[in-house]
Structure formats: C-alpha cells, structure tokens
MILO-673419 format. One line per field, with one value per residue: residue in three letters; x, y, z of N, C-alpha, C in turn; chain. Coordinates in steps of 0.2 Angstrom, whole numbers, plus 5000, padded with zeros to 4 digits. Each point is the difference from the previous one (the first is absolute). Layout:
<sezas>
type ala:...;
n_east X:...;
n_north Y:...;
n_up Z:...;
ca_east X:...;
ca_north Y:...;
ca_up Z:...;
c_east X:...;
c_north Y:...;
c_up Z:...;
mol A:...;
</sezas>
This chain:
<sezas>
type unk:unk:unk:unk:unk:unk:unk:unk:unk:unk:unk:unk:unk:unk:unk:unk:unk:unk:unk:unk:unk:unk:unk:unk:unk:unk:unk:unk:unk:unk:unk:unk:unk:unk:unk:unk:unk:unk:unk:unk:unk:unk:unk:unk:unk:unk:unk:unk:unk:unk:unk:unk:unk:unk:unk:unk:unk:unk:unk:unk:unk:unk:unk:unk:unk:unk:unk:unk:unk:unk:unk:unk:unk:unk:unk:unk:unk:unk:unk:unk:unk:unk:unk:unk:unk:unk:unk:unk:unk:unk:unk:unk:unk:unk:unk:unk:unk:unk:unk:unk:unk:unk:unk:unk:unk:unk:unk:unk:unk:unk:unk:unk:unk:unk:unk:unk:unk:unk:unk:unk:unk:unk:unk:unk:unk;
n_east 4290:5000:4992:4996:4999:4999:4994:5002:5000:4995:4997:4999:4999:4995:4998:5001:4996:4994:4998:5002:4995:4994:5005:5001:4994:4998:5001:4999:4994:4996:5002:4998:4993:5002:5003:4997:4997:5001:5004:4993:4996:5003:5000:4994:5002:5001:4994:4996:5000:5002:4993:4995:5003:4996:4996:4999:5004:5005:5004:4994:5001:5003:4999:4996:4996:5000:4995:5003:4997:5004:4995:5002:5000:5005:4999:5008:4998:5003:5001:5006:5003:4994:5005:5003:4995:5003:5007:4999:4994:5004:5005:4997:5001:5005:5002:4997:4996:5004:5007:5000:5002:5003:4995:5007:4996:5001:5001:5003:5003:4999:5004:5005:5001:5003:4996:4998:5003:5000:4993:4995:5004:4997:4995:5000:5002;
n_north 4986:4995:5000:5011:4998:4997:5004:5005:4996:4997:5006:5004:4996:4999:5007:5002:4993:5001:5007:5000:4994:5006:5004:4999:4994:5004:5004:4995:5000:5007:4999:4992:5005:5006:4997:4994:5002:5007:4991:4996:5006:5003:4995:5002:5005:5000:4994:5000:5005:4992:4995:5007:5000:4993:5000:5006:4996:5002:5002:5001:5005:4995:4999:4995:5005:4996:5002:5000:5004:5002:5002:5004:4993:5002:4995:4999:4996:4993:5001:5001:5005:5003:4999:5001:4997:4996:5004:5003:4994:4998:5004:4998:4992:5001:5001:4995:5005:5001:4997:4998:4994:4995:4995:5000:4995:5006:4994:4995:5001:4992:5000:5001:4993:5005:5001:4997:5007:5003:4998:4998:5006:5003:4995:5003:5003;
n_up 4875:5000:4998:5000:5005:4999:4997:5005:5005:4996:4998:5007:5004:4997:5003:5007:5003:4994:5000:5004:4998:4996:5004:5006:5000:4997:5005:5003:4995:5002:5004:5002:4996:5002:5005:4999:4998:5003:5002:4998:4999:5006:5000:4996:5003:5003:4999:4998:5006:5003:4994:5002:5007:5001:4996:5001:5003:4997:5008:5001:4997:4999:5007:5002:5002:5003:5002:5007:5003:5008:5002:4997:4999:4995:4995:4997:4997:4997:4995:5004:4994:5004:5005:4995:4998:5004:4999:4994:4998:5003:4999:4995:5002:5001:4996:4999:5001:5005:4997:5004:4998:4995:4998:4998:4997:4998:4995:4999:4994:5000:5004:4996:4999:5004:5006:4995:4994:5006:5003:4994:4999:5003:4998:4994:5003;
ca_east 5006:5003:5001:5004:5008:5001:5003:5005:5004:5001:5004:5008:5006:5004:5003:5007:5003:5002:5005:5008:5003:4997:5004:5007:5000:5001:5006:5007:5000:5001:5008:5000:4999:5002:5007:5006:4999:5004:5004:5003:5001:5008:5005:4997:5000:5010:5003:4998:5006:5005:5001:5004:5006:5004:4997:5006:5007:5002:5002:4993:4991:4996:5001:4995:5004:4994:5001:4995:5002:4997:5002:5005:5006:4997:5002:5001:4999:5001:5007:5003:5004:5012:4999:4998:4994:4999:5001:4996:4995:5000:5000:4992:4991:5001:5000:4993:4996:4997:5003:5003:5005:5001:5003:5003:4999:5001:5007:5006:5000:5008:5008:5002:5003:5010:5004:4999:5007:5005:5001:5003:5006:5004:5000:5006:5006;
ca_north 5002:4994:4995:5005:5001:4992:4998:5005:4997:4993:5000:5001:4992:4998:5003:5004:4994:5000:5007:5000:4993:4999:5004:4995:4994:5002:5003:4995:4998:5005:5000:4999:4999:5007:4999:4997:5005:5003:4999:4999:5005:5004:4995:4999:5005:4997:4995:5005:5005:5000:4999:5003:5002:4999:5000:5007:5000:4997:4988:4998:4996:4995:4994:4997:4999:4999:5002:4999:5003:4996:5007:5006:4995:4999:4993:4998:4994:5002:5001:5007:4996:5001:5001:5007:5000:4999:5006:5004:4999:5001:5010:5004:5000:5003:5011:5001:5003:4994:4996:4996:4994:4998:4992:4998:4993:5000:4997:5002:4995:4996:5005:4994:4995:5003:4996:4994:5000:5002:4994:4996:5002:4997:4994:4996:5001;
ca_up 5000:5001:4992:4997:5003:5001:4994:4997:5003:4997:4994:5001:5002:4991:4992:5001:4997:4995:4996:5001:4999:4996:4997:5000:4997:4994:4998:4997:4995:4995:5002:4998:4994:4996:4998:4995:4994:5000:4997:4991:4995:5001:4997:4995:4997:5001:4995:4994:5001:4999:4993:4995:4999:4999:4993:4999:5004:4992:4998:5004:4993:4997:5004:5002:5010:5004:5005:5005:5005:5006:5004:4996:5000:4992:4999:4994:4998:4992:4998:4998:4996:5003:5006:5000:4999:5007:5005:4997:5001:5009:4998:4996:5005:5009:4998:4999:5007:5003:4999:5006:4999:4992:5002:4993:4996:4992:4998:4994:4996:5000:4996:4995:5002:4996:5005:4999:4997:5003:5004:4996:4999:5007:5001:4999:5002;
c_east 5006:5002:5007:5011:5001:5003:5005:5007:5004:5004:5006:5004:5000:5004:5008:5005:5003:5004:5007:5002:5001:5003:5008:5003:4999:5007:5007:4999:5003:5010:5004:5002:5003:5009:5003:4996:5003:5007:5004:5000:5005:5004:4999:5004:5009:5002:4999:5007:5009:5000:5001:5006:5008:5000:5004:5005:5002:5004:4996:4996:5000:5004:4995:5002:4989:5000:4993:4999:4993:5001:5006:5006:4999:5005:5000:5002:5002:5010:5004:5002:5012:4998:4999:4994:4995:4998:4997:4994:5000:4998:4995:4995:5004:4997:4991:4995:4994:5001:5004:5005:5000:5003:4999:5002:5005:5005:5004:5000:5006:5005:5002:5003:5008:5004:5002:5007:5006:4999:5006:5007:5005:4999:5006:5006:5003;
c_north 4994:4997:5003:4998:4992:4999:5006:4996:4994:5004:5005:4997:4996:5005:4999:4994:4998:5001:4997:4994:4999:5006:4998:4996:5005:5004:4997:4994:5004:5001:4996:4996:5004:4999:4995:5003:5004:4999:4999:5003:5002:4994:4997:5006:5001:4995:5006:5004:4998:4995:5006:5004:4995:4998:5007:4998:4997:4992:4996:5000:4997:4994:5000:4998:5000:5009:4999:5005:4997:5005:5002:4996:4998:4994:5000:4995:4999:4997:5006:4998:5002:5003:5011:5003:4997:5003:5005:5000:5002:5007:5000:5000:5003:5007:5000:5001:4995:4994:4999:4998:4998:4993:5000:4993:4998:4994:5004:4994:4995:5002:4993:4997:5000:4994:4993:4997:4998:4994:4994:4999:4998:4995:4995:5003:4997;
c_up 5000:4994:4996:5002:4997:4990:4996:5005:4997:4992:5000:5002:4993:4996:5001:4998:4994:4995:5002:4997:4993:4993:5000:4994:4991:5000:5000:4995:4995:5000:4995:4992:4998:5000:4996:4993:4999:5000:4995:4995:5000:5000:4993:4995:5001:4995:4993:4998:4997:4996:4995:4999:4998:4992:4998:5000:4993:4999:5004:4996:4996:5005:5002:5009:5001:5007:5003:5007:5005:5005:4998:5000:4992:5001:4992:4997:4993:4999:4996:4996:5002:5007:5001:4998:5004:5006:4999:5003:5008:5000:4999:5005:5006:4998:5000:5004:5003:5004:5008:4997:4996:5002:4993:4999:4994:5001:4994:4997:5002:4998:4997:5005:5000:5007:4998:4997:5004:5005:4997:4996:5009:5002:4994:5001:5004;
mol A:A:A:A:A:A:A:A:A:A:A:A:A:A:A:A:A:A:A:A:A:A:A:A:A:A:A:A:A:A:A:A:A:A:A:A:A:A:A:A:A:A:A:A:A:A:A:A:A:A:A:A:A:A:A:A:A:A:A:A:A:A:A:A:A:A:A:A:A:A:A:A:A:A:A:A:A:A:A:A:A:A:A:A:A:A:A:A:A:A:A:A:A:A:A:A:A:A:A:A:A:A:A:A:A:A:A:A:A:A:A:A:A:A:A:A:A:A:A:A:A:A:A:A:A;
</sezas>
C-alpha cells in the first residue's frame, strides 16, 4: 500500500505544478503574437482606403501624395500643387473609415520670389 500512495503522491505534487506554469507561459505568447497583427491589416486597409479615395477626388488624381497609416493616424506625404488641394487631401483621408487623425505632410510648391521687388525698391528710396 505504500509503494501504491508514494507514486500517486510524487505525480500529484508534479502535476498540479506543472499545468498552471505550463499553460500560463503559452497563453501570453499566444497574446502576444495575435495583437500586433491584428494591427496592421486595419492600418493596412485604411492606407488602401484613403489612396483610393483620394485617387476619385478629381484635383487629387493626378498628385502624387505618399500615404501611410499608424494605428488609424494616416500620414500624407508628397507635394500639393496649391494649398487648396492641400486642404482637400486633409477632407478625403478624415471622411475615410477608420481614420483617427490626418498628419498632413503635403508641401507646396515655392511661391515666386515677389518680396524681393519691394525690398529692393525701398532700399533706394
């Protein structure tokens, strides 16, 4: 009767040990692995979203605007060709599902060089 209790004693002081150490340590693997994937699809799919809207948009399709999204913060990048198309861009990717915030990048092109005339005009005066 000894032997019988001695080895049901030894593998019930290991099991109970075990299991709990041995389930733990996977399920915050499994954790995780499964959330920053889930991230990037849905920000994968917001970039997509707001190139093809802004591609429809008729004084946006033929600019050349980078876009990038970072948890539902889309980032546009590129050159406008007037501040109104700018703004524009801003609109499109806000309206788009999904979308947090709009870090708009875009520049504009150098405005002519006008202040230069009037400097120089008041200096000879």
């Amino acid at each position: 009767p000894v032997a019988a209790v001695t080895p049901d004693a030894t593998a019930s002081a290991t099991s109970p040990g075990t299991p709990p150490l041995a389930q733990a340590t996977p399920q915050v693997q499994q954790q995780a692995q499964v959330q920053p994937p889930s991230a990037a699809p849905e920000d994968a799919g917001i970039t997509q979203q707001v190139r093809v809207a802004l591609a429809s948009e008729a004084t946006l399709a033929g600019v050349p605007i980078a876009v990038s999204t970072d948890h539902g913060v889309v980032k546009l990048e590129g050159q406008a060709p007037d501040a109104q198309a700018r703004a524009r861009a801003t609109v499109v990717a806000a309206s788009t599902s999904g979308v947090k915030a709009v870090d708009n990048r875009l520049t504009l092109p150098p405005s002519p060089v006008v202040s230069q005339a009037p400097t120089g005009a008041a200096d000879g005066l």
